[in-house]
One Martini backbone bead per residue (centre of mass of N, CA, C, O) as a GRO file, in nm:
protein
   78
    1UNK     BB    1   1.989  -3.081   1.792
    2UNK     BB    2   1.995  -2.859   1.499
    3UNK     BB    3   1.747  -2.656   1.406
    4UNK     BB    4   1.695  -2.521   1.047
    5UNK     BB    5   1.562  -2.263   0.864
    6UNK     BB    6   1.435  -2.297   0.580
    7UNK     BB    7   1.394  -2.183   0.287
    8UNK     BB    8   1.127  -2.070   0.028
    9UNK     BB    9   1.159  -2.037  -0.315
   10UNK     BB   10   0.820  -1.879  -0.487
   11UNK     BB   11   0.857  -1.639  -0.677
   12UNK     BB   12   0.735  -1.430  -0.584
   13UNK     BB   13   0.537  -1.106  -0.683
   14UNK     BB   14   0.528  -0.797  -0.681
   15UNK     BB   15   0.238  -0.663  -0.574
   16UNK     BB   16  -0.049  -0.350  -0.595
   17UNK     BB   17  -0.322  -0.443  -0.598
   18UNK     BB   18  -0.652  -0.454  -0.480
   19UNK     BB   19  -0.681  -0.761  -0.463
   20UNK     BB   20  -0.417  -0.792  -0.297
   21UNK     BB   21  -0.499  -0.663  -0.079
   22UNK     BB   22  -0.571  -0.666   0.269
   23UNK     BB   23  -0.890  -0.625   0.466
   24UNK     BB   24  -0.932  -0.427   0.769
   25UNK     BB   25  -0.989  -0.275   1.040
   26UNK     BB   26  -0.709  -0.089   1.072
   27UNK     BB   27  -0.769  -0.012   0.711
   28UNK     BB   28  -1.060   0.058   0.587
   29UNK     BB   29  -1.080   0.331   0.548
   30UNK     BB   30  -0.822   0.383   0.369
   31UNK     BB   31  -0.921   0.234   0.153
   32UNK     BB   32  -1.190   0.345   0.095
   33UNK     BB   33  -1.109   0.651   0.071
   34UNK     BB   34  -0.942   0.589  -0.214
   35UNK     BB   35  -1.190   0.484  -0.382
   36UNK     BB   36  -1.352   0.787  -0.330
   37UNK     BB   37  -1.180   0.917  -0.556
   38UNK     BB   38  -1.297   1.239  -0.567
   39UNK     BB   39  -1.495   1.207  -0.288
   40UNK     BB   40  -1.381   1.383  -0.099
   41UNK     BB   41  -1.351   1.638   0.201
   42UNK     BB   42  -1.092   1.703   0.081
   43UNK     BB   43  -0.724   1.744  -0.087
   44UNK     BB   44  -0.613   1.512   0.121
   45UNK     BB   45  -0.407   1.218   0.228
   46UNK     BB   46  -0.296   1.082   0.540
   47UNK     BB   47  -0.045   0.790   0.551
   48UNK     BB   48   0.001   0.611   0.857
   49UNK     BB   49   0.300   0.383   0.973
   50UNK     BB   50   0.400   0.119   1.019
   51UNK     BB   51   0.604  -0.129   0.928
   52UNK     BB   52   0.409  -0.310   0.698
   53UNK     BB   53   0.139  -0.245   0.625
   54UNK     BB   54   0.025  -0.098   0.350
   55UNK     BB   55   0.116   0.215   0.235
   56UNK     BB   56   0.227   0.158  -0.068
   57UNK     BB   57   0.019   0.011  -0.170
   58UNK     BB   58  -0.221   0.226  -0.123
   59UNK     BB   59  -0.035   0.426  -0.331
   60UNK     BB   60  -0.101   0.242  -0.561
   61UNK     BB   61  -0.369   0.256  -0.593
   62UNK     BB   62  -0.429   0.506  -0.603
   63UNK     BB   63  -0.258   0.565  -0.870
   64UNK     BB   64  -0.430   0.352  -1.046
   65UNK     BB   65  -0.706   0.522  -1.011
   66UNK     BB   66  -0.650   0.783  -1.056
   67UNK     BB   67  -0.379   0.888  -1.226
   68UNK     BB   68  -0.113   0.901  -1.080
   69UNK     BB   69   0.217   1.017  -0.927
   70UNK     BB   70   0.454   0.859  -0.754
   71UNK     BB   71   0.612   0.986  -0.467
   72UNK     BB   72   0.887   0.862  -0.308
   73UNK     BB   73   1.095   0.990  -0.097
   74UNK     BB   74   1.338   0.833  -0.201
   75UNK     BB   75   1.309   0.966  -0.508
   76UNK     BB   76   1.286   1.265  -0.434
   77UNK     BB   77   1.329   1.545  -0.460
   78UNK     BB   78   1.353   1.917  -0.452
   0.00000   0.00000   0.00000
């Protein structure tokens, strides 16, 4: 007997929420420091990591916190 697994459409939508975040050991710094904002100890930060981790994310709280302009490299141009 073949096994398979049925998908389940839940209809999510993709928010990208401080509420929605979920801050971790791995993540907690990056996250309180964006909320830290605009009394950072430099003028820049910059997050790094593997794929699917919470960065695009990240970078939406940051814009709705700052009111800033979210620049995704897919979209922006030179």
């Amino acid at each position: 007997m073949t096994r398979r697994q049925l998908p389940l459409d839940f209809n999510a939508v993709q928010t990208y929420f401080v509420e929605d975040f979920v801050v971790g050991k791995s993540n907690k710094m990056a996250h309180d420091t964006i909320l830290n904002w605009p009394n950072w100890p430099s003028n820049g930060l910059l997050i790094y990591g593997d794929k699917k981790v919470g960065k695009t994310h990240l970078a939406h709280i940051f814009r709705h916190h700052a009111k800033a302009i979210l620049c995704i490299k897919k979209t922006c141009s030179n």
